[in-house]
TORKOL-4160 file (C-alpha; in steps of 0.2 Angstrom, whole numbers, padded with zeros to 4 digits, m for minus):
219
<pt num="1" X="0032" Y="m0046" Z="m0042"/>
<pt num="2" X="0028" Y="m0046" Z="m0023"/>
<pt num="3" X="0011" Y="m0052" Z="m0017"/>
<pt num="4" X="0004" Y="m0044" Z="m0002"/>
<pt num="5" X="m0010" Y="m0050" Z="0006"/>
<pt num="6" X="m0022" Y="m0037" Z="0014"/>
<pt num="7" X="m0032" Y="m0037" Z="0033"/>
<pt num="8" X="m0042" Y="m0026" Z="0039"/>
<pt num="9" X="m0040" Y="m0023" Z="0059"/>
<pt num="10" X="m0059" Y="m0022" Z="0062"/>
<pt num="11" X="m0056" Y="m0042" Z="0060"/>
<pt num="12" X="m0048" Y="m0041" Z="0078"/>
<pt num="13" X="m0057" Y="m0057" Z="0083"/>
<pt num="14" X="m0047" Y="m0068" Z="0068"/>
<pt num="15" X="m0035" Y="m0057" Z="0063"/>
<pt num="16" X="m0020" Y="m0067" Z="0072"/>
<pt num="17" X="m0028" Y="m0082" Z="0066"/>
<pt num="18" X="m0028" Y="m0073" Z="0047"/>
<pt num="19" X="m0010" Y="m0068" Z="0048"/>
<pt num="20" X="m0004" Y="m0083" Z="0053"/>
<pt num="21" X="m0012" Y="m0092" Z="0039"/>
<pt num="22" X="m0002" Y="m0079" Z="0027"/>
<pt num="23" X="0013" Y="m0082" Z="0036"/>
<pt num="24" X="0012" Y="m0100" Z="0031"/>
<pt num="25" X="0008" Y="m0098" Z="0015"/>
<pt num="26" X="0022" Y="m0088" Z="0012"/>
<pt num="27" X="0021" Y="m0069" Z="0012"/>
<pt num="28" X="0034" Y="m0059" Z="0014"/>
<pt num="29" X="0023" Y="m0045" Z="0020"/>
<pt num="30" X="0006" Y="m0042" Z="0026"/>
<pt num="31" X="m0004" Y="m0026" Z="0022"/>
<pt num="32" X="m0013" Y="m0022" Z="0038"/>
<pt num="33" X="m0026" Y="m0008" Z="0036"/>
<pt num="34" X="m0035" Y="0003" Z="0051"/>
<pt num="35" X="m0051" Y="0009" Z="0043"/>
<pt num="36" X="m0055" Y="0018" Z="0061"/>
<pt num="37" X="m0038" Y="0024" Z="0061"/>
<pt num="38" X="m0039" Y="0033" Z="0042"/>
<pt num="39" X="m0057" Y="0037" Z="0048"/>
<pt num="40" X="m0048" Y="0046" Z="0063"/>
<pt num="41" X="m0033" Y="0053" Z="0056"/>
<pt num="42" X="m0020" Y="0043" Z="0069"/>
<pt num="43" X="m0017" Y="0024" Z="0071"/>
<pt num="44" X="m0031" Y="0016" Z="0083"/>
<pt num="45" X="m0027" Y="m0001" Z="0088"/>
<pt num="46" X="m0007" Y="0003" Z="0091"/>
<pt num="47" X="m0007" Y="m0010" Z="0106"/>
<pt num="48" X="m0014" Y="m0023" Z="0098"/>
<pt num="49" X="m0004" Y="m0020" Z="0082"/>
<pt num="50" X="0011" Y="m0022" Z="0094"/>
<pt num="51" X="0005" Y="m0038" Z="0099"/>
<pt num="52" X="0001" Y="m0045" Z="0081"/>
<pt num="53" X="0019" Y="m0040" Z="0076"/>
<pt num="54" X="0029" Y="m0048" Z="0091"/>
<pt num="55" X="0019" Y="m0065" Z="0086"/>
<pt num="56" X="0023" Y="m0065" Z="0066"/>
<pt num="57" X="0040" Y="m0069" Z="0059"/>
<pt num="58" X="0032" Y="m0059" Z="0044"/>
<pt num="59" X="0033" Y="m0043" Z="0042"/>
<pt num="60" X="0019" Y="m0031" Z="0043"/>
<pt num="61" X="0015" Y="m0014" Z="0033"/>
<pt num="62" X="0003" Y="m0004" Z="0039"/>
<pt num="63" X="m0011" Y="0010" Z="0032"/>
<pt num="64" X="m0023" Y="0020" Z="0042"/>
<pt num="65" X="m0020" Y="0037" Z="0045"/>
<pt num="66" X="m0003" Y="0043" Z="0047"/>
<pt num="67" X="m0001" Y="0058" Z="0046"/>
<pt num="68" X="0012" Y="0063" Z="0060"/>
<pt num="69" X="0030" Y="0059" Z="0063"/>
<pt num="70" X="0025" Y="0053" Z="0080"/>
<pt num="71" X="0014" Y="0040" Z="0071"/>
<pt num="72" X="0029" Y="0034" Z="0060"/>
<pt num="73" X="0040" Y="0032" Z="0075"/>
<pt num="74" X="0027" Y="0025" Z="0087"/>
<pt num="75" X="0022" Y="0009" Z="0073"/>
<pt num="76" X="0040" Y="0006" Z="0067"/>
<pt num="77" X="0044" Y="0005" Z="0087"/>
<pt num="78" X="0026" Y="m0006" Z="0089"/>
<pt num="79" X="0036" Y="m0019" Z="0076"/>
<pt num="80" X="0031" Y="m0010" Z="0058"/>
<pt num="81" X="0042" Y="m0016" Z="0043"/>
<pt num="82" X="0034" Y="m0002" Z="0034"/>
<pt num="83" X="0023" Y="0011" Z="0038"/>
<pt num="84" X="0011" Y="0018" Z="0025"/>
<pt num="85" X="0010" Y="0039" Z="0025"/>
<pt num="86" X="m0006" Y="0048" Z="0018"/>
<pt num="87" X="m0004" Y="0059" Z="0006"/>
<pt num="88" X="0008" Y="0074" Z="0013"/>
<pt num="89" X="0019" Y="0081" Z="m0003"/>
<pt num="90" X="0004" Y="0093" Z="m0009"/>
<pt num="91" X="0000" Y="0100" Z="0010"/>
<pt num="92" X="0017" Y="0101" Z="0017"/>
<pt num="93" X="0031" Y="0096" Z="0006"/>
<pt num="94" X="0046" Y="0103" Z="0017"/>
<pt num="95" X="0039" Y="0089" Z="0033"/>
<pt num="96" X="0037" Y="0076" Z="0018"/>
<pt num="97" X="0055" Y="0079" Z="0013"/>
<pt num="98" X="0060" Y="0078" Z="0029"/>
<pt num="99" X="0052" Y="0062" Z="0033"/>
<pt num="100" X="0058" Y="0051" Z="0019"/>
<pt num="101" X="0074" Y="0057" Z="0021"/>
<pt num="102" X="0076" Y="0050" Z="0040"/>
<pt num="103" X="0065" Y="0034" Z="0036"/>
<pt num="104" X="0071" Y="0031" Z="0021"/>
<pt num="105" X="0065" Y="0011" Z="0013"/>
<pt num="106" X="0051" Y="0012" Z="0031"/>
<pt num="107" X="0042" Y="0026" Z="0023"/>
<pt num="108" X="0029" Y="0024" Z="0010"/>
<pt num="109" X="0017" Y="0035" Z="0003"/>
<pt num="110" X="0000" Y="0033" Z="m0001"/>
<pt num="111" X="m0006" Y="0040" Z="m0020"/>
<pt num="112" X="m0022" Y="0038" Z="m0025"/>
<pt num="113" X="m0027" Y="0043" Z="m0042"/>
<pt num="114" X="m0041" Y="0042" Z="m0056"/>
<pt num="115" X="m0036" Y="0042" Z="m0076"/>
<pt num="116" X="m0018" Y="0046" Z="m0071"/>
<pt num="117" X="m0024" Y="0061" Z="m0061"/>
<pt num="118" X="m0021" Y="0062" Z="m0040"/>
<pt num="119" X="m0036" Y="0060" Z="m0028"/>
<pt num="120" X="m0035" Y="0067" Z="m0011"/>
<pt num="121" X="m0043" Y="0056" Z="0004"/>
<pt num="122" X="m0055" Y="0070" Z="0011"/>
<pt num="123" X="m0059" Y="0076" Z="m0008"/>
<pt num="124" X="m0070" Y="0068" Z="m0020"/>
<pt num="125" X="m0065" Y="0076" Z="m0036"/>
<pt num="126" X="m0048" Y="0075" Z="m0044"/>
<pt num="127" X="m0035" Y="0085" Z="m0042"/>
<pt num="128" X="m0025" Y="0095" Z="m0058"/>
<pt num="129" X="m0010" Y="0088" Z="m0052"/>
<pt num="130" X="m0004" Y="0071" Z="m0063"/>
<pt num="131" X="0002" Y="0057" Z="m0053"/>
<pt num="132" X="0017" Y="0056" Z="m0064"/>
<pt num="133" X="0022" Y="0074" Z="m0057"/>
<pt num="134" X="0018" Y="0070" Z="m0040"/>
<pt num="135" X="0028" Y="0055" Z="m0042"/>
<pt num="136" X="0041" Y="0064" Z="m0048"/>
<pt num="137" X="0041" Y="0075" Z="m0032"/>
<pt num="138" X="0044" Y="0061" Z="m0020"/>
<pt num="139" X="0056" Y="0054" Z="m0028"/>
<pt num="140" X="0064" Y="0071" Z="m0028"/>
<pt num="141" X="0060" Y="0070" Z="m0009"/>
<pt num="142" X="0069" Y="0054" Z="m0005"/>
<pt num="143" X="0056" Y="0042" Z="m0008"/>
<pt num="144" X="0058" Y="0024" Z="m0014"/>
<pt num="145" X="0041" Y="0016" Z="m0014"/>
<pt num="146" X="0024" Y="0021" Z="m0017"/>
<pt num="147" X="0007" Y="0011" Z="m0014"/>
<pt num="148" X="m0002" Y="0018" Z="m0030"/>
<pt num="149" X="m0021" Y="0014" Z="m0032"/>
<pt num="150" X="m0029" Y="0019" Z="m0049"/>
<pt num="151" X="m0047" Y="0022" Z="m0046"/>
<pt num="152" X="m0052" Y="0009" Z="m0060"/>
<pt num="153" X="m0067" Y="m0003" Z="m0055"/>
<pt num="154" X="m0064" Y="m0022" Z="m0047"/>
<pt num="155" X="m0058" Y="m0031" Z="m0063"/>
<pt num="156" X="m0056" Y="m0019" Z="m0073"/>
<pt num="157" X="m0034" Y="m0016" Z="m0071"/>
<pt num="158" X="m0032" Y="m0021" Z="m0090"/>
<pt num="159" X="m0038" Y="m0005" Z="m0096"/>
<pt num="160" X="m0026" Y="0003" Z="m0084"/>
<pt num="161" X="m0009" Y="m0005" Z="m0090"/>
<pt num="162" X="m0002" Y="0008" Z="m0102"/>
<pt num="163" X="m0004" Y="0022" Z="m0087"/>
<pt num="164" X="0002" Y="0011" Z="m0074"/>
<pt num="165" X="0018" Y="0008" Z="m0085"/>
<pt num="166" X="0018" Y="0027" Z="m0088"/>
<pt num="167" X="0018" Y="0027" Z="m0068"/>
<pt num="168" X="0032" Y="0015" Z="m0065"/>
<pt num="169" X="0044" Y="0021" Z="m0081"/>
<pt num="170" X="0043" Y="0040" Z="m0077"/>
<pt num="171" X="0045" Y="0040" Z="m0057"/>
<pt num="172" X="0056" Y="0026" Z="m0058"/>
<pt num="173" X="0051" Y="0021" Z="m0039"/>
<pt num="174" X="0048" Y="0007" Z="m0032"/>
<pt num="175" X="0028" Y="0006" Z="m0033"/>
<pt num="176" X="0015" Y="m0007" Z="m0026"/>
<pt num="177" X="m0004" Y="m0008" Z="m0033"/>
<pt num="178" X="m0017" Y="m0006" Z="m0023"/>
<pt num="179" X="m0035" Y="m0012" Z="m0024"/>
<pt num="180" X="m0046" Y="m0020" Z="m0037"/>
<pt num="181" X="m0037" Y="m0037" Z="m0043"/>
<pt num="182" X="m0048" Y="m0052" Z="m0042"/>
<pt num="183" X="m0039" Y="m0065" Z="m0055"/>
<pt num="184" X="m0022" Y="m0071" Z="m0062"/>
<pt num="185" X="m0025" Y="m0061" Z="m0080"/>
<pt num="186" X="m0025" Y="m0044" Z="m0069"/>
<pt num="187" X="m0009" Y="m0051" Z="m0058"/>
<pt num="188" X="m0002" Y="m0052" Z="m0078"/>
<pt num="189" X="m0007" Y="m0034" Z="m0081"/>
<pt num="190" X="0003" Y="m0026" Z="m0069"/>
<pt num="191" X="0018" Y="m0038" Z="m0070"/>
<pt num="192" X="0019" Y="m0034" Z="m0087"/>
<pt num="193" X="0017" Y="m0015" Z="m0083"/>
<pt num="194" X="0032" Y="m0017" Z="m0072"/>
<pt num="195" X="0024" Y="m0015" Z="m0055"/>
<pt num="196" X="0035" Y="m0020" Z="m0040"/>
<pt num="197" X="0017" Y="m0027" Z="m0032"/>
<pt num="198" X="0003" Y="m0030" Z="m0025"/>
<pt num="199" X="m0008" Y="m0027" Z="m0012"/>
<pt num="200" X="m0024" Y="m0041" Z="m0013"/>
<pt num="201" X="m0038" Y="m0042" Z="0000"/>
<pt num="202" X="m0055" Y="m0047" Z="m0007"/>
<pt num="203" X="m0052" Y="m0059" Z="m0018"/>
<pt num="204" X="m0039" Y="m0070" Z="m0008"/>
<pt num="205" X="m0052" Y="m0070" Z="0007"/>
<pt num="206" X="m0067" Y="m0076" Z="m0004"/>
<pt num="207" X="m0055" Y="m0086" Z="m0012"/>
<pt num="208" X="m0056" Y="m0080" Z="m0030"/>
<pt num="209" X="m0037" Y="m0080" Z="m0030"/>
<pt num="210" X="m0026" Y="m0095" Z="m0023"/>
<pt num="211" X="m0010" Y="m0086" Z="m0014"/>
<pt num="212" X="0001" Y="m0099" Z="m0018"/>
<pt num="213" X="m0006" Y="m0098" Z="m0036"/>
<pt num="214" X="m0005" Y="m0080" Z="m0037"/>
<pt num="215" X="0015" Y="m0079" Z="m0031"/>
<pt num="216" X="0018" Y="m0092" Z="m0044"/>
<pt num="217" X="0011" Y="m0083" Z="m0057"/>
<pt num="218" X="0020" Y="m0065" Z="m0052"/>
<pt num="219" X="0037" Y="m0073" Z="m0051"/>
């Protein structure tokens, strides 16, 4: 299972310093998130993204706002292993569709969702359609990975293993966890779920969780 370290680009003054640090410890990829750019709707810091990317020998995925094809094309140009896309499939499904198929394994989606239930970013409530189905519909769609966060509180992922692994067993995607793990046991959770992933942020900054310990234990 892949361990992803997360930043958050409103850390621009050590964010290079950050990603470097993850490069030397061995991450394959790095999760960078735009809060302004999901706040916005479209990528905000592309230029300095750019620069970030042409300094790393590790690859970057990136979350914040994309929505548009244009936003695909101008991160993957800016140096992007993988570009994260916001939730699409419900609003527009022929554009989804059409975007997984020409981005293939660059293109993931974003799926939020609360006891097994989808969440859309701009609506609190959930929505009546399962994340199994949705899951489903991608896949139908072209898609190979998904970032899937369970709306479960920091901590709390081993009361979430039997519907992550109904997740992962029923889309049959490649899926990544988002959000929440704090400790080795959680890493255990989902490994054993059968989750491809996963993306860490709070705890491998306040050093709750040791990277290198944290790759050891997901291998």
């Amino acid at each position: 299972m892949q361990i992803i370290p997360a930043i958050e680009v409103r850390e621009r003054k050590n964010l290079r310093s950050i990603a470097f640090h993850w490069q030397q410890e061995g991450a394959e990829y790095i999760h960078i998130y735009d809060p302004e750019g999901a706040r916005l709707g479209k990528p905000a810091h592309l230029g300095y993204f750019r620069n970030l990317a042409g300094s790393l020998r590790t690859k970057l995925q990136y979350k914040g706002g994309v929505r548009r094809e244009e936003d695909v094309e101008m991160l993957l140009e800016a140096g992007a292993g993988r570009v994260v896309l916001d939730e699409c499939a419900l609003a527009d499904p022929k554009r989804c569709e059409a975007l997984f198929e020409k981005y293939g394994e660059r293109l993931i989606a974003a799926v939020r969702a609360q006891n097994g239930t989808v969440l859309l970013n701009n609506w609190p409530l959930p929505t009546n359609v399962s994340a199994e189905a949705l899951l489903l519909r991608y896949r139908d769609y072209g898609l190979r990975t998904v970032l899937y966060k369970e709306m479960a509180e920091e901590g709390k992922y081993a009361e979430k293993t039997e519907q992550l692994r109904r997740v992962k067993e029923g889309s049959g995607l490649t899926i990544i966890a988002s959000g929440g793990v704090r400790s080795l046991t959680e890493i255990s959770t989902l490994k054993e779920a059968g989750l491809d992933g996963v993306v860490i942020y709070s705890a491998l900054h306040d050093g709750s969780l040791s990277f290198k310990n944290a790759m050891a234990f997901a291998r």
